[in-house]
N, C-alpha and C positions, 0 to 999 in steps of 0.2 A: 221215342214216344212223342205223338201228336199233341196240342193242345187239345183236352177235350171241349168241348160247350161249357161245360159249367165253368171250366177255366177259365174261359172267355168271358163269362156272363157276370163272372167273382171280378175281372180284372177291367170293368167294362162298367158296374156297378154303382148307381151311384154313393151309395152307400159302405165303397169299398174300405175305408176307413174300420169296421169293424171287422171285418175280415182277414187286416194284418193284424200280425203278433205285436207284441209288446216291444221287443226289438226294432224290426219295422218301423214303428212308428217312433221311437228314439232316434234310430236312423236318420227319418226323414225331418224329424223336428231339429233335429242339429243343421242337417242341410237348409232346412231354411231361412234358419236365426246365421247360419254362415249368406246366404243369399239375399236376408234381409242387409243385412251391414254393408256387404258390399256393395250392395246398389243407394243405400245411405252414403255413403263414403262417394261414392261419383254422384250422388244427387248433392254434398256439400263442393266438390270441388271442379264442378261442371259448370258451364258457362257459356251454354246453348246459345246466346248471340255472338259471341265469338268466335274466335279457331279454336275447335276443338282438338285439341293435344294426342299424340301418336298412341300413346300410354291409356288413353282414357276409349279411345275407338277400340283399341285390341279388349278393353275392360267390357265395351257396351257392344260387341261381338259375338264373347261368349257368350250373350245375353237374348242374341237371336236381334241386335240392332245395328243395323249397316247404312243407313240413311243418316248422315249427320246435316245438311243441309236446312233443312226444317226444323225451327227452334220449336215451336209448335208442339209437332207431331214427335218430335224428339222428346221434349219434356212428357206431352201425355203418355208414351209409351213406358216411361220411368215409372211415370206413376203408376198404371194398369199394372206392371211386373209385382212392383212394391205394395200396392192395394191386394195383389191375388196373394202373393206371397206370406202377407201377414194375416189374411182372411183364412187360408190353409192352416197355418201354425194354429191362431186361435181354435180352429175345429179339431185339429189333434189333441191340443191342449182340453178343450173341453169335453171330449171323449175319454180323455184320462182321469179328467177331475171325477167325470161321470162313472163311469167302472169304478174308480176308489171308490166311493158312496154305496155301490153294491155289497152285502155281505157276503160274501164268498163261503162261510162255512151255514149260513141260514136255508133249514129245508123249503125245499120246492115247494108251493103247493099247487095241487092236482085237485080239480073239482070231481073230475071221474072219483079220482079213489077217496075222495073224503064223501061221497055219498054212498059209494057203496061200504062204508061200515057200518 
């Protein structure tokens, strides 16, 4: 079976956040808080003017950074991952704060049907 459109439009969305499950979004907040650390963990033991160590490029690889030459553009790139990363978390996190707050067992209200009684 095809992607349909709406699949597309749900996963394409800015808004896609509301659209995963509660899982989902456990999921993905563990994965971050694991993605925050580790790019913590090589933002403490990095040392962008220097040679950067064999250990720490396979680390800032899997991270989509291949350029170690530029201390620069090396460090802002740490930061960009780490800014977006923790920017995410927060908005999961406050979509969940948010949903808690909702009463889950409080009736609907419908202006339609409260005027027509």
């Amino acid at each position: 079976m095809t992607n349909s459109p709406k699949t597309n439009d749900r996963e394409n969305h800015p808004l896609k956040q509301f659209f995963i499950s509660e899982n989902e979004k456990a999921e993905r907040a563990l994965i971050l808080e694991n993605r925050i650390s580790s790019l913590r963990k090589i933002c403490e033991e990095l040392n962008p003017f220097g040679n950067v160590e064999q250990e720490i490029k396979d680390q800032l690889k899997a991270f989509g950074i291949v350029h170690f030459d530029d201390p620069f553009q090396l460090t802002n790139r740490l930061i960009l991952l780490m800014e977006d990363s923790i920017q995410e978390l927060q908005e999961l996190q406050g979509l969940q704060e948010l949903k808690s707050r909702i009463p889950t067992n409080a009736p609907m209200s419908n202006s339609r049907t409260q005027s027509k009684s």
